[in-house]
N, C-alpha and C positions, 0 to 999 in steps of 0.2 A: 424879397424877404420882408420885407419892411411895408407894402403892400399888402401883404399876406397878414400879417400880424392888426393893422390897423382895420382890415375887413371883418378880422376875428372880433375885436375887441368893440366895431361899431355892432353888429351882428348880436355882441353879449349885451350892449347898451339897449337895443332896439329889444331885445326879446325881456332883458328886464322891464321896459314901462308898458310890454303883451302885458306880461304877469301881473302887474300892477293893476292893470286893469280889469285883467281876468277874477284878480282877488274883488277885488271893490263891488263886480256883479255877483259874483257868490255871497258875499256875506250880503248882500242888499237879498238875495232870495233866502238865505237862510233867515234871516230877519221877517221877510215876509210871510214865509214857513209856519215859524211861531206865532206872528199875531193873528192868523188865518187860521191855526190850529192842526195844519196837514202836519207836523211836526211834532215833535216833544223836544222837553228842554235836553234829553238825553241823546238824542237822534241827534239834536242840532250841534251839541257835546263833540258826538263823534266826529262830524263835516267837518268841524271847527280845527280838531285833533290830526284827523285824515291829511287837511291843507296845511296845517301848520310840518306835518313829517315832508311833505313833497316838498314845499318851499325850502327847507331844509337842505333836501337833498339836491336841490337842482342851484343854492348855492355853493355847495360844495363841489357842483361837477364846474360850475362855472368858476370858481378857486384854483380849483385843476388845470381846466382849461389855461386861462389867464397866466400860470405860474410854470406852467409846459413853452406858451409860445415866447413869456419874459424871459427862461432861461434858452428861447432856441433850436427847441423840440418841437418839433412840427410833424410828431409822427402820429398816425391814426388811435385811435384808441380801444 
């Protein structure tokens, strides 16, 4: 149990500083989007919008996660 909970919880660690990084190369291309021109400031608007809802969402699934396997629940979702 106790296993199972801290592979989860390395698992959510590890996949946050993916994200992390995965952000940092997106805004460095959207950034370079715009001073190259392949882009508009509203195009870039959207990317910006796009990443900020997913990021969102995939704290809240990791809230979930985390507060399932705190209280015990270790059932599929």
């Amino acid at each position: 149990m106790k296993r199972m909970m801290t592979l989860i919880l390395v698992m959510l660690a590890l996949g946050t500083l993916a994200n992390a990084g995965q952000l940092a190369v997106q805004n460095a291309r959207i950034r370079q989007g715009l001073r190259n021109g392949t882009l508009t400031r509203g195009e870039a608007a959207r990317l910006r919008a796009s990443e900020r809802r997913l990021r969102r969402q995939m704290r809240r699934q990791n809230r979930r996660i985390t507060r399932l396997t705190r209280n015990g629940r270790n059932r599929t979702f």
